[in-house]
N, C-alpha and C positions, 0 to 999 in steps of 0.2 A: 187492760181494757183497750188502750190502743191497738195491738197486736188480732186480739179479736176483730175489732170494727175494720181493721186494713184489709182482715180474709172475709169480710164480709160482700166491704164493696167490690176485692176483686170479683169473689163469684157474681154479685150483684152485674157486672159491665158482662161478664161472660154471657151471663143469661141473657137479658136485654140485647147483645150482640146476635145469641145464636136465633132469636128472636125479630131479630130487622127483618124488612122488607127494602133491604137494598136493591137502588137499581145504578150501576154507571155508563154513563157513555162518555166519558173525557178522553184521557189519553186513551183512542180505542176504546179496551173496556175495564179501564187502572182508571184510578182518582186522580189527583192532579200530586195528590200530595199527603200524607197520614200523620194527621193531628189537625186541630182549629188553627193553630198558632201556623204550622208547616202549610198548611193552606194559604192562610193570608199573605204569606212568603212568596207564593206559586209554585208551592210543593220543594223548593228547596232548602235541604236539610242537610245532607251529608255531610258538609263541613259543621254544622252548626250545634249546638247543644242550647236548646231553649227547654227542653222539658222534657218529660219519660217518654213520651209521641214520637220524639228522635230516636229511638232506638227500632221504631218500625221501619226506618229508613237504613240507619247503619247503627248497626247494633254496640259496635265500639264507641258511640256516643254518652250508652250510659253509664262511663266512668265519666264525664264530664257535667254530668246533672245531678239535681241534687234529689236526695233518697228524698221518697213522698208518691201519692198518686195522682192520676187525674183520671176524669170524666166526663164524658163529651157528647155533642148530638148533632149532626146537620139535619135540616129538611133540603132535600134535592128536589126539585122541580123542570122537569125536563121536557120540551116540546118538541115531539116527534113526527114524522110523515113522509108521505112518498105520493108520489102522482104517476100514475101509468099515461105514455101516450101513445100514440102511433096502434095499437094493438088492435090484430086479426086473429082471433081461432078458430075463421070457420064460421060457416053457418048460422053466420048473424050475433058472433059474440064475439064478445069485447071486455074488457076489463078498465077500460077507456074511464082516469076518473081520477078527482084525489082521494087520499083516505088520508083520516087522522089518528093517530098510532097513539092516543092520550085517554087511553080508559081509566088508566088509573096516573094521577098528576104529580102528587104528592110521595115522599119516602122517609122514612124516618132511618138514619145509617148513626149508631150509638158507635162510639170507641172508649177504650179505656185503659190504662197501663197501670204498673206499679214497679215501684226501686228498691230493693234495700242493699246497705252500703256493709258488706261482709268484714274486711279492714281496709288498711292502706290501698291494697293493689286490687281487690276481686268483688266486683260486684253486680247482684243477680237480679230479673223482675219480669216481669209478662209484661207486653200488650197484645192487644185483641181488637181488631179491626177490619174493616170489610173490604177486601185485596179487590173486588170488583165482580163485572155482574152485568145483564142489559136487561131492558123491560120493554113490550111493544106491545099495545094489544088495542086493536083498528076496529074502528066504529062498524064495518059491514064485511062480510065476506068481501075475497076478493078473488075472482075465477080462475086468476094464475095459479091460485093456491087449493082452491075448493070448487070445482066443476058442479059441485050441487047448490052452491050457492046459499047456504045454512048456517054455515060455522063460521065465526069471527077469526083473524090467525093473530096470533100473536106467542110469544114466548117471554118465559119469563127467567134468567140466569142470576142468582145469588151466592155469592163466595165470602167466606169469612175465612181469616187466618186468627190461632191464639198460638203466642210467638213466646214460647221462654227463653228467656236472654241471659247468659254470661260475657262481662265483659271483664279487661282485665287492664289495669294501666301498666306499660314496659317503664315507662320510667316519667319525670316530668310533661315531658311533650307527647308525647305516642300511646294511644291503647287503641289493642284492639277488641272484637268482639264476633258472637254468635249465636246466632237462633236458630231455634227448630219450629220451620214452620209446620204447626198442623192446622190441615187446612178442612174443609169442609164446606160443600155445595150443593144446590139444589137445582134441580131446571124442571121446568113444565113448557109443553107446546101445543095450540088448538090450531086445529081450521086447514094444514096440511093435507086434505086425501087425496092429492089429485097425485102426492109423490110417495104414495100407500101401498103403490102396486108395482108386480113383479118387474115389469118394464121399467121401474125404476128405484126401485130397493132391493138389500139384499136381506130385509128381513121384515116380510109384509107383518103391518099389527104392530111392528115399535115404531112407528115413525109419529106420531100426532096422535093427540087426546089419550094420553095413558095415565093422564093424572102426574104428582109431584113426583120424581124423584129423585133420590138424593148417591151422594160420593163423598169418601172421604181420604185424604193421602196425607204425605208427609215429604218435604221438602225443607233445605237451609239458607240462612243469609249470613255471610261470612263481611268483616270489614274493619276497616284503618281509620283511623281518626288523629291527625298529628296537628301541633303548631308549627307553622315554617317561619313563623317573626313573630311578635311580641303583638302585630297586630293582625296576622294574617295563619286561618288554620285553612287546612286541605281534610279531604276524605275519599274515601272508593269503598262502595260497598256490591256483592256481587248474589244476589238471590237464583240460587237452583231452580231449574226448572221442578215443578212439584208433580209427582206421579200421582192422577188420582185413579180409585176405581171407575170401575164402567161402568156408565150408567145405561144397563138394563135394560130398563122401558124406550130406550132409546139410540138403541142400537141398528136401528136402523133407518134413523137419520144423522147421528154422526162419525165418521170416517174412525176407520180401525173400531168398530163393533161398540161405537157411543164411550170412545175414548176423549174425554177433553181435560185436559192435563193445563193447569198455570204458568206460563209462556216463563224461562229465565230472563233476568233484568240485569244491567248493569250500571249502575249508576259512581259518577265521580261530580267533586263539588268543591269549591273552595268559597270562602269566609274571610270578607274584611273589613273588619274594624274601622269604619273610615276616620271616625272624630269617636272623642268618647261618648258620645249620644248617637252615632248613625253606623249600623250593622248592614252591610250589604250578599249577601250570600246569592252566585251560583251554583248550578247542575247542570250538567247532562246525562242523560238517560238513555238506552237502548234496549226496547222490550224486542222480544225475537219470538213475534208473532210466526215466524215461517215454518220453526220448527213443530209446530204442534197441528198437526196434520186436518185435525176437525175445523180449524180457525184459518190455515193457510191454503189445503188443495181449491182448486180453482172447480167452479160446477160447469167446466167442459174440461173435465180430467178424463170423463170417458168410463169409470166405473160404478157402480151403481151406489146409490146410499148406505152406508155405513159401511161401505167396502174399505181395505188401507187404500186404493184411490179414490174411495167415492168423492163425489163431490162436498167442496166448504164452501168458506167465505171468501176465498181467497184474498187474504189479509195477505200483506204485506210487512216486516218489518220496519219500527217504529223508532223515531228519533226523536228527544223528548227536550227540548230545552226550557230552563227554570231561574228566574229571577226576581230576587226578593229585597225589599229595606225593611228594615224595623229601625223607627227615630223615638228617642226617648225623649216623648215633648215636656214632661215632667217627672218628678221622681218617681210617683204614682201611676202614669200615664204615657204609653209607648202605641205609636202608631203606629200599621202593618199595611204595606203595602207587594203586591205580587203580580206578574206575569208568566204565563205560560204558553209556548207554542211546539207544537207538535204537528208535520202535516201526516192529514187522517189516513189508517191505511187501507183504503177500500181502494180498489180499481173500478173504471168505470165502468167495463165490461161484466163486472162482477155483482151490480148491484140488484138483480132480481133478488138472489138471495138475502141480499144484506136491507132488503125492506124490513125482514125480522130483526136488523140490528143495525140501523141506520145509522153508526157512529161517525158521522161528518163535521163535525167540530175540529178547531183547528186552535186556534185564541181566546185565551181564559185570562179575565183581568180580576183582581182579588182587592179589598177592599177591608180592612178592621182595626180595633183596638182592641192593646190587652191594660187591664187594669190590677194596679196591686193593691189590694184590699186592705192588707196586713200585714204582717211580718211575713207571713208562712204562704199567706190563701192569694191563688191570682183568679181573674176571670177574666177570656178572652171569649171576643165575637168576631165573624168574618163573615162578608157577604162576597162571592163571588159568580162572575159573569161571564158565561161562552156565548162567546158570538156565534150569530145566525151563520150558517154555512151548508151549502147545498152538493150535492154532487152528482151532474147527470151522466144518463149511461150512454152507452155508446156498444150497438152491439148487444146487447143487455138481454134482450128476449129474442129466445131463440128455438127451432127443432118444432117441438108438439104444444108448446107453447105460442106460437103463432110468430108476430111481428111484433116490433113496436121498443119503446126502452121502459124502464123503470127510473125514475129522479127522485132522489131522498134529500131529505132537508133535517135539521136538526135545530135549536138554541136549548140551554142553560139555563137555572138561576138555583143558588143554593145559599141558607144561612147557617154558619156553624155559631155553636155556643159551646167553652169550656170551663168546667173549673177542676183549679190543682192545688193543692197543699205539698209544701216543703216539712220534712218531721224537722 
């Protein structure tokens, strides 16, 4: 009966997963962190082993967790915007204005994992989590984007990973570990026609309003997880950059024929024990935005849309740093406290584009308790907060576009809720 109900719930998280309406703009466009508990932390886990959610982070974590699953759900609430100023196109138009990029406020991002403990040394389990994503979509046309002045712009990016995991302990202190990420994503984009045309695509008709389309690839996360003292463990875990297909419909607005591939990560982390009631765990992170050509050329690269130079976001490479306590205020009751800083990687010069993805956040403070129910059942909640953070351009609008800059602004607010069973 057990064995049944465990393949239940997993499919049950997979569906509800492939099912979200994720949308992120934290680090870039990664979460801060994968799991309730790795959240409240500020996303640092590497070193850590609180629960099967770790092993989305370094997969050699879960020989140090115990067999059981969890189940999880944030609401994300993100406030987005941009203000155009200074702007001339001629002939009495202007785009001169703010817009608010909050059509839709709300997101429901489900996660969910599972363990089981094969023997001594080898043990296997999925999680399934939403790797990241951005959502914009602006109260009115806005003429940089739609010369007719009809269509709202906005874009919508949803990414899920379902990760099977073997890890493996070498002996006492050290195991390592491996995932196969498969991943899976969707995009849609309105209100683009003004970059529809020959002059500036290399493939008119995929650029804007083609309706959902989706990709799907495979990629790995390879990683170490050792104690270096009695109170102090270390970790590194290293995710492949993930090849996905092209997406199709729109291939002619992203670079190399609507290639957008999941940026490789590297993360390392250490864990210390400070008292026997207070766990302090860092990270640092490195996403490598630069390599993935749809997210990093610059839109004065000079090539037309969806060309290998068309114009991107020109994103920058991202450095991620992650600090976290968990205090055990009771036997029952352990507080979760987390910071995260990452500076955003938009250039200023860059931000006409990145109005469809205004990811200007920079400080994420986290806030929760996890509860122990039972012997076996925990439940954690986290509420975390990205501070307000703007970036204006410089340079910004340029060519047939007229004068003037783009300024994008951003804040945060997200509640996670978990629950886990140990078998």
């Amino acid at each position: 009966m057990r064995h049944t109900f465990n393949k239940t719930l997993l499919v049950t998280s997979i569906v509800l997963a492939l099912g979200s309406q994720a949308a992120f703009a934290t680090n870039g466009m990664a979460p801060i962190g994968l799991g309730v508990v790795q959240k409240g932390m500020g996303g640092a886990a590497t070193a850590t082993s609180e629960n099967v959610m770790n092993a989305g982070t370094n997969p050699a974590s879960l020989s140090n967790v115990s067999a059981g699953w969890e189940i999880g759900a944030e609401v994300f609430m993100p406030d987005r915007g941009a203000t155009i100023t200074g702007n001339d196109m001629g002939g009495g138009n202007t785009a001169n204005g703010s817009y608010d990029g909050n059509g839709k406020e709300m997101f429901l991002i489900p996660e969910g994992g599972y363990k089981k403990q094969l023997n001594d040394k080898h043990s296997v389990g999925v999680v399934v989590y939403g790797n990241g994503g951005m959502n914009t979509s602006y109260d009115r046309p806005i003429l940089l984007f739609d010369q007719t002045n009809t269509t709202k712009p906005g874009i919508n990016l949803e990414q899920l990973i379902i990760a099977p995991t073997w890890s493996m302990k070498i002996n006492e202190n050290n195991s390592v570990g491996v995932s196969v990420n498969l991943a899976y994503q969707q995009f849609k984009a309105t209100g683009l026609s003004n970059f529809n045309q020959a002059t500036q695509t290399s493939s008119v008709g995929n650029v804007t309003d083609r309706g959902v389309d989706s990709s799907s690839g495979i990629g790995a996360t390879i990683g170490w997880q050792g104690k270096l003292s009695p109170t102090v463990t270390a970790g590194v875990a290293y995710r492949s950059r993930t090849n996905m297909g092209k997406l199709d419909k729109y291939k002619g607005l992203f670079a190399e024929q609507g290639d957008l591939d999941m940026p490789a990560a590297t993360t390392a982390g250490i864990a210390w024990q400070a008292t026997p009631k207070t766990l302090i765990a860092a990270d640092v992170q490195q996403i490598e935005y630069s390599k993935v050509k749809a997210m990093a050329n610059l839109n004065t690269a000079g090539g037309l849309l969806g060309a290998d130079n068309g114009s991107g976001f020109g994103w920058k490479d991202q450095t991620v740093y992650k600090l976290g306590v968990k205090h055990q205020v009771k036997p029952n009751f352990a507080v979760l406290a987390g910071y995260n800083h990452a500076k955003n990687p938009l250039q200023s010069s860059q931000t006409l584009f990145n109005v469809l993805a205004p990811a200007t956040v920079e400080d994420h403070v986290s806030l929760g308790g996890e509860w122990k129910l039972n012997n076996k059942a925990n439940l954690a909640a986290v509420y975390t907060h990205a501070l307000s953070k703007g970036v204006n351009g410089s340079g910004s609008i340029a060519g047939t576009s007229g004068s003037g800059e783009a300024n994008l602004n951003m804040k945060q607010n997200s509640v996670g809720v978990a629950y886990s069973v140990d078998f």
